[in-house]
C-alpha positions, 0 to 999 in steps of 0.5 A, a space after each residue: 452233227 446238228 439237224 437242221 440249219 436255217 438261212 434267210 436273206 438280208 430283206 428279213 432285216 435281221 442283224 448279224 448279231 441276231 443271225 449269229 445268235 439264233 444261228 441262221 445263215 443270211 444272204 446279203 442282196 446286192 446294191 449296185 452304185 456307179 457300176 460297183 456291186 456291194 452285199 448290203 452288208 457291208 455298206 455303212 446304213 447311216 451313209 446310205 440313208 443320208 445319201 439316197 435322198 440326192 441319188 433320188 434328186 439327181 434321179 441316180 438312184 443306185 440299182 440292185 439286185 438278188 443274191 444269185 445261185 452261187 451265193 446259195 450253193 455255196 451256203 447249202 455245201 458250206 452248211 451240209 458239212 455242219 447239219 443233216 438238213 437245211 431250210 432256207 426261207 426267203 422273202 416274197 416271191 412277188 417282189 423279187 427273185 431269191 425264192 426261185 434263185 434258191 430253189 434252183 441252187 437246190 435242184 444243183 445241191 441235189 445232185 452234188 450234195 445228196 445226203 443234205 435235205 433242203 427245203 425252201 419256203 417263200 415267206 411271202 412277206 417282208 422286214 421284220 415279219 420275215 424274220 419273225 418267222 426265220 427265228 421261229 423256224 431257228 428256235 426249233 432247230 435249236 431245240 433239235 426238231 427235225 427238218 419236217 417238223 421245223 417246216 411245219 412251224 415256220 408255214 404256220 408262222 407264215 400264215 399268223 405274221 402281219 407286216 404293215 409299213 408307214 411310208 410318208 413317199 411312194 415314188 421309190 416303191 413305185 419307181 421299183 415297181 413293187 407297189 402293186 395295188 398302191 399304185 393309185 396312191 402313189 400320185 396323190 399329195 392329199 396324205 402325209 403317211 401311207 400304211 401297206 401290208 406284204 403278208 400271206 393274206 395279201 398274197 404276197 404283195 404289197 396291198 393298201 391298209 390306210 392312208 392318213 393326214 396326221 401322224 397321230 392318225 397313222 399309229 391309230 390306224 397302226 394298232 387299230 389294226 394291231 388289235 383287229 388282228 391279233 384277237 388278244 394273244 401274246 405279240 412276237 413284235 419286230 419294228 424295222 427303221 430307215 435312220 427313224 430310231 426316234 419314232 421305232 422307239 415310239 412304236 415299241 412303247 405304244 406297243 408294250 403299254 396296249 398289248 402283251 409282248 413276248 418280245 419286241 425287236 427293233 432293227 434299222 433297214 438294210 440299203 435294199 428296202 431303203 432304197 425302195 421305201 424311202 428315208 424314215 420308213 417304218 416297219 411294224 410287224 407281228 404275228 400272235 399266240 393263239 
């Protein structure tokens, strides 16, 4: 029996492929259209994001929701018959209620599955930084760590991952109400690309890094911040895209040709962040070897 099992959720914008080959459970959120509740793992990402452009004309934006207790019970009891302990890292609390949705099917685990330690950490962050971290937590699983000590490498890995999002419209973030201390901006017609950051140095909500008139500022200000931040180290890189593949290969070449990468992930959103973000968002997120 394997020791420790990791699950995240589908805001860590990790693809089946890449959960199934790092061996990490993911629970899908749910998206809710004409009164019908879809996993956003099964929606067609392309037919969304051609879509939520009239939904939001139409002001029919479709609504959503967290994955609920019995998604996590049911994962803590299938994968207490495979490892001796579970860790499951969820996206910020800030933003919604996975973090105490899995804490309390936890407390119900306890009772009915006691010999199966469970752990579960609030990433406070987002996209691709939350996957950053869930595969950090997966590699050391994988390497037989045990459970306090896979625990240990992912709160680390909670404090070095920075996640910064360039969005061209704030009025889905703002309708959402996660937009925290961007509001300001959300009105404003004077720029063309906003930069935000969900980490653990913002707490865990969204907080203003830049606004810019030109896409050629927006990626100076991006790896302006990449270097400020990184103090020179190798860079875990994942770059998430709502339908913007063109310009998230961009963001990896950039990437690769001005810092050393261990590696470089690109993935395309989920519905869920796309329907807070927008169309064309992107996603960079890293965190650097010390």
């Amino acid at each position: 029996m394997k020791k420790v099992a990791v699950i995240t959720d589908t805001v860590s914008e990790l693809t089946k492929e890449l959960a199934d080959e790092y061996n990490i459970k993911l629970i899908p959120l749910t998206i809710i259209i004409d009164g019908k509740a879809y996993p956003e793992t099964e929606l067609d990402r392309e037919w969304y994001y051609e879509q939520l452009p009239k939904w939001k004309a139409a002001d029919k934006v479709p609504t959503s929701s967290s994955a609920s207790i019995g998604q996590f019970l049911e994962a803590y009891r299938e994968l207490s018959q495979q490892v001796e302990a579970i860790l499951c890292i969820t996206y910020s609390s800030k933003f919604g209620m996975m973090f105490n949705t899995a804490m309390q099917a936890k407390k119900m685990a306890e009772e009915e599955l006691p010999q199966t330690a469970i752990e579960v950490i609030d990433s406070l962050t987002v996209c691709g930084a939350l996957m950053l971290v869930a595969l950090e937590a997966a590699r050391a699983a994988a390497a037989g760590k045990s459970l306090p000590e896979v625990v240990e490498i992912a709160n680390k890995t909670v404090k070095k991952v920075n996640n910064v999002t360039l969005m061209d419209d704030l009025s889905l973030l703002a309708k959402g109400g996660r937009i925290h201390k961007v509001r300001p901006w959300a009105g404003s017609k004077v720029t063309n690309t906003v930069l935000v950051g969900a980490s653990a140095a913002t707490g865990g909500e969204h907080r203003p890094v830049a606004r810019c008139k030109t896409k050629g500022q927006a990626l100076k200000t991006l790896f302006d911040t990449v270097r400020e931040r990184s103090g020179g180290g190798r860079l875990h890189v994942a770059i998430n895209h709502a339908d913007a593949l063109v310009e998230a290969e961009e963001l990896k070449e950039k990437a690769l040709s001005q810092f050393q990468c261990a590696e470089v992930f690109i993935t395309p959103l989920y519905p869920l962040v796309t329907h807070h973000t927008g169309v064309g968002t992107r996603v960079f997120n890293w965190w650097s070897e010390d």
